[in-house]
ZAMARGU-4260 file (C-alpha; in steps of 0.2 Angstrom, whole numbers, plus 5000, padded with zeros to 4 digits):
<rodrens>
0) 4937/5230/4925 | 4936/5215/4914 | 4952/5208/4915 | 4949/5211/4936 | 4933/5198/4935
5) 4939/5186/4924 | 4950/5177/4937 | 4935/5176/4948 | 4924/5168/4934 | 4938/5153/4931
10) 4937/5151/4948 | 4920/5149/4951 | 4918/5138/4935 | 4932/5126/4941 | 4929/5123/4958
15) 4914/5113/4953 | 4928/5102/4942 | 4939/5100/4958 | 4926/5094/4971 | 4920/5081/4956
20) 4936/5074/4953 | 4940/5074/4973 | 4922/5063/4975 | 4929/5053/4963 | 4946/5050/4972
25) 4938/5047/4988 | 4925/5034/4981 | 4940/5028/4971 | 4952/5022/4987 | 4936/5017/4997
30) 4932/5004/4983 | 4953/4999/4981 | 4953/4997/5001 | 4936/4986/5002 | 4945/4977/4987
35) 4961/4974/4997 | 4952/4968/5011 | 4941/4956/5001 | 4957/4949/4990 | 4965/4947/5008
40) 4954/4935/5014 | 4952/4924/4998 | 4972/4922/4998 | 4971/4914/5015 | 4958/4903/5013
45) 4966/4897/4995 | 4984/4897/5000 | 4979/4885/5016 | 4968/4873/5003 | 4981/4875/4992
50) 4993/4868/5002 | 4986/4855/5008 | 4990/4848/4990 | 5004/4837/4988 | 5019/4844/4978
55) 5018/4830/4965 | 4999/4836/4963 | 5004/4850/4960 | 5015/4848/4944 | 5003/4835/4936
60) 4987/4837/4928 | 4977/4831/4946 | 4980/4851/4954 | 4964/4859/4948 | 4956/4843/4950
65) 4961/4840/4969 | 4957/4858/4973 | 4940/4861/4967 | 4936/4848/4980 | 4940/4858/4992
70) 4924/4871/4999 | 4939/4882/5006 | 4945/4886/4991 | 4929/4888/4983 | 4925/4901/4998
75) 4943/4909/4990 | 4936/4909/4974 | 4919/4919/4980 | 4929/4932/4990 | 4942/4935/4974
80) 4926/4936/4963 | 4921/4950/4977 | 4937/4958/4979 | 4939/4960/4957 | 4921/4966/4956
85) 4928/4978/4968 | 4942/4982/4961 | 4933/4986/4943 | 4920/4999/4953 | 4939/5006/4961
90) 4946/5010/4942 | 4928/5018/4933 | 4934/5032/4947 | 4952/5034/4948 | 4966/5028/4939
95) 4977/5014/4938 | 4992/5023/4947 | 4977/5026/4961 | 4968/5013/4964 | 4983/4996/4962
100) 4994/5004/4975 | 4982/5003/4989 | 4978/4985/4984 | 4993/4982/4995 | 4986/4984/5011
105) 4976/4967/5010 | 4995/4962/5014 | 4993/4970/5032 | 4976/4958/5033 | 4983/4942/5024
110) 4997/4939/5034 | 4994/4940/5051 | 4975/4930/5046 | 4986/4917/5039 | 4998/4915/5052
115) 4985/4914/5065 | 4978/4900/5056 | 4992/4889/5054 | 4996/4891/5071 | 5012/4900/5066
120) 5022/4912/5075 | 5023/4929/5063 | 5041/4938/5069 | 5039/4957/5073 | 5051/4961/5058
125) 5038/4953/5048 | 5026/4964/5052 | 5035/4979/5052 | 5042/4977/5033 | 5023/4975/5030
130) 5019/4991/5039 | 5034/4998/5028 | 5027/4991/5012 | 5009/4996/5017 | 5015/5015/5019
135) 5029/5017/5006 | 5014/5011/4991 | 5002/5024/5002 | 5015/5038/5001 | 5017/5033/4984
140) 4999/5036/4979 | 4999/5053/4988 | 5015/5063/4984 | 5015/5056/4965 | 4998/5068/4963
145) 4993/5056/4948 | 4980/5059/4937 | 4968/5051/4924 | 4972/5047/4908 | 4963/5037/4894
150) 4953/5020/4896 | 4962/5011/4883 | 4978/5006/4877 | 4984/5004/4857 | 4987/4988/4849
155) 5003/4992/4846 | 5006/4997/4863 | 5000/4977/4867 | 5011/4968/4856 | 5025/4977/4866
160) 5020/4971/4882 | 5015/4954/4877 | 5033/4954/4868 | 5041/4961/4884 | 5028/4951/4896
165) 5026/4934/4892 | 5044/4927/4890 | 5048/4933/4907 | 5033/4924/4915 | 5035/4907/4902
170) 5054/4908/4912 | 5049/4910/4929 | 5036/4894/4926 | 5050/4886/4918 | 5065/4889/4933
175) 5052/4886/4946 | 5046/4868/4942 | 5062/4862/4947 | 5063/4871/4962 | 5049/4869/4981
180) 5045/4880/4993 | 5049/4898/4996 | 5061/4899/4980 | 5047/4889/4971 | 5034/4901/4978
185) 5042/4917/4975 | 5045/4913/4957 | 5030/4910/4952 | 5024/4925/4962 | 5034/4935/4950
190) 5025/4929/4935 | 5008/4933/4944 | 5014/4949/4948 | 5016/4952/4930 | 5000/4945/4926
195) 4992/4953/4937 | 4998/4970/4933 | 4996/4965/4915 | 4976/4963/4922 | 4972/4978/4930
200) 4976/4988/4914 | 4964/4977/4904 | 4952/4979/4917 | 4953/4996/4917 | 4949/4995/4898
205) 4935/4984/4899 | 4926/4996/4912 | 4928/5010/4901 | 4920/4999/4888 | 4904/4995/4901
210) 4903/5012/4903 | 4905/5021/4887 | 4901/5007/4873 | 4893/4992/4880 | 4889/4986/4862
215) 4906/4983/4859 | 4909/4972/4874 | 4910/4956/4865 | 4918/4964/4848 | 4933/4969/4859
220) 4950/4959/4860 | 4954/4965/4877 | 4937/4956/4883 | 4945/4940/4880 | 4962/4946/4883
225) 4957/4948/4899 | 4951/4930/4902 | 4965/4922/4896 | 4977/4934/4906 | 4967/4931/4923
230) 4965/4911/4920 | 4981/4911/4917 | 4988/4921/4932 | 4974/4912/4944 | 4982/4895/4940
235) 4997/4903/4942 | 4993/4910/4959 | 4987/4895/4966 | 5004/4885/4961 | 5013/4898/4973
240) 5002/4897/4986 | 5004/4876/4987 | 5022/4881/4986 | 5024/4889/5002 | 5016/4901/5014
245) 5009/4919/5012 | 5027/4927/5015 | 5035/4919/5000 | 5021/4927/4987 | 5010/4938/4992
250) 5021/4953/4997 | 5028/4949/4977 | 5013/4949/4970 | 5005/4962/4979 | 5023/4975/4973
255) 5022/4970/4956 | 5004/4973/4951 | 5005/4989/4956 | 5022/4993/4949 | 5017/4984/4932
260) 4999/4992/4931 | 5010/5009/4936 | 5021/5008/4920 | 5010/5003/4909 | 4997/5016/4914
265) 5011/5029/4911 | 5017/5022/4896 | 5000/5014/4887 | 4986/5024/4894 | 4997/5041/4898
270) 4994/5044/4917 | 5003/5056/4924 | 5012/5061/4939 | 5014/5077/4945 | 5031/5079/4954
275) 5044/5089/4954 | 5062/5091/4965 | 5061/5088/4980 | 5043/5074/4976 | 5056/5065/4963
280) 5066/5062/4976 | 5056/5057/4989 | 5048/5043/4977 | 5064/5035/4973 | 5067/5034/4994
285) 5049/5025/4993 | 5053/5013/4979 | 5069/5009/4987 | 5058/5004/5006 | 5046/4995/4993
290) 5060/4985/4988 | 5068/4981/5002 | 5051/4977/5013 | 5046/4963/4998 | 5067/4957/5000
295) 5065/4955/5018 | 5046/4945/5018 | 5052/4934/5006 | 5068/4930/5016 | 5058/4929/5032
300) 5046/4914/5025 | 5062/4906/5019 | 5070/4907/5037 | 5052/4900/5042 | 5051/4886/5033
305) 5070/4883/5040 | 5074/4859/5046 | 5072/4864/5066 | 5064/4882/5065 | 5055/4885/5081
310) 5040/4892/5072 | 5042/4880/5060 | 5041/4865/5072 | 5025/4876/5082 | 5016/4876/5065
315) 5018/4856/5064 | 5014/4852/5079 | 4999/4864/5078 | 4995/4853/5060 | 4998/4835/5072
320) 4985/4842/5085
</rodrens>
C-alpha cells in the first residue's frame, strides 16, 4: 500500500517544480525576444551613422570622436543600453543556451528597417535565409530541451577562453584593416561575435552576483571583465557597421554570440542538452541551415555593394535625393 502511494506523492511534490521552471522559461524568451527587438533597432540607427563616417575616420583616432556627434547614434546607444538591460532580466530566468539563441530574431527586424531606410532594395533570397536563420536558432532552443546549470564560470575555465579567444579576435582586427567593405565588415563581425558570446556568459555571472551576493559586485573580476569585454566589442561593432551594410555583420554577429555563449555555457557553466538519436541528428541539419543562411547574407551584401548593382545604384541615388 505504501509502495502504491509513493508515485503519487513525487508527483504531487514535482509538479509545483515543473510549472516554476516553465514560468521561468516563458518569462525567459519574452525578455530574449523584447531584447531582440530592442538591439534590432539600435543596429540600424548606429550602422546608418556609422556609416556616414569616412573610411580614413575610421582607422584613425577621429572614429569615436565623429560619431558621438552624431544624435543617431546616440539614440543606438540608448536602445543597446535597453535591449542589454533586457537581455540581463532574459538570463536571471533561463539559461545561456535559452535565452542567446533567440536574440537572433532582431535579424528579421534589422534588416528589412535598414533597407527601407537606405532606400535599398532587400532580394527575397535575402529574406528567406533570414527566415531560415531566425527558425533554425528557434528549433535549436526547442528540440535541444536545455537546462540550467550554474551562474559562474572557474578562473581556470577563463584563462582558457581568454587563451583561445582573444588571439582569434587580435587577427581578425589585424586582417581587416587592410581590407573595406563587406570583407572588412564581416571580419570584424567575427571578432564581435566572439566578443559578444564572450559577453553574455559574463553577464550571465554578474546577474547571478545581483541576485545572490550583491556585496561582492565590486570585489569580482568578472564585473570589470565584463566592461573591458563590452567596450571592446562596442567599438568593435561600430567599425563593421562603417564597413558596410547590415548584411555584411549582423547575421555574423548575431550566429556567433549564440553559438559562443552556447559552448561556453556547456563547457564553463555545465548546461545541458537533453537529446538523444533522432534530436542529435536533427541539430546537426540545424547547425548546418545556420551556417549556410549566415554564408548566403554575407554574400548577398557583397553582391549589393557590386560597381553597377541596380540596388546599389537605387541606394545612391536615394542618398543624391
Amino acid at each position: 500500500m505504501a509502495a502504491a502511494v509513493h508515485p503519487q506523492m513525487w508527483e504531487v511534490a514535482l509538479a509545483p517544480r515543473h510549472h516554476h521552471f516553465g514560468t521561468h522559461v516563458a518569462l525567459a524568451a519574452t525578455f530574449a525576444l523584447l531584447s531582440a527587438l530592442a538591439f534590432a533597432v539600435a543596429s540600424v540607427a548606429q550602422q546608418r551613422a556609422a556609416a556616414r563616417v569616412s573610411d580614413e575616420q575610421a582607422r584613425s583616432g577621429s572614429f569615436i570622436t565623429e560619431l558621438v556627434k552624431s544624435p543617431q547614434w546616440w539614440a543606438g546607444t540608448l536602445g543597446n543600453g535597453g535591449g542589454y538591460v533586457l537581455q540581463g532580466v532574459a538570463l536571471a530566468f533561463g539559461s545561456l543556451l535559452v535565452v542567446q539563441p533567440l536574440i537572433v530574431t532582431s535579424l528579421l527586424f534589422a534588416l528589412p528597417l535598414g533597407a527601407r531606410l537606405a532606400r535599398r532594395r532587400l532580394p527575397r533570397a535575402v529574406i528567406a535565409w533570414g527566415v531560415v536563420l531566425a527558425v533554425a536558432l528557434a528549433v535549436f532552443v526547442t528540440v535541444g530541451n536545455p537546462n540550467n546549470g550554474r551562474d559562474r564560470a572557474t578562473h581556470h575555465g577563463w584563462l582558457i577562453v581568454t587563451a583561445i579567444g582573444l588571439p582569434i579576435v587580435i587577427l581578425c582586427v589585424v586582417v581587416a584593416h587592410g581590407r573595406s567593405g563587406a570583407a572588412r565588415a564581416s571580419l570584424l563581425a567575427v571578432g564581435v561575435g566572439l566578443l559578444a558570446g564572450v559577453l553574455a556568459v559574463l553577464t550571465k555571472g554578474v546577474v547571478g552576483l545581483i541576485q545572490h551576493h550583491p556585496g561582492h559586485l565590486l570585489l569580482s573580476g568578472e564585473t570589470y571583465a565584463l566592461l573591458a569585454v563590452g567596450a571592446a566589442g562596442i567599438y568593435l561593432q561600430q567599425l563593421a557597421f562603417q564597413a558596410g551594410a547590415l548584411q555584411a555583420s549582423l547575421p555574423v554577429i548575431l550566429v556567433l554570440e549564440p553559438v559562443v555563449a552556447g559552448v561556453l555555457g556547456l563547457s564553463l557553466l555545465h548546461e545541458q542538452m537533453r537529446v538523444t538519436g533522432g534530436r542529435m541528428a536533427l541539430l546537426v541539419v540545424v547547425v548546418i541551415a545556420m551556417t549556410l543562411a549566415t554564408v548566403a547574407l554575407a554574400r548577398g551584401e557583397a553582391h549589393l555593394e557590386e560597381p553597377g548593382h541596380p540596388d546599389s545604384e537605387t541606394a545612391e541615388i536615394g542618398e543624391q535625393r
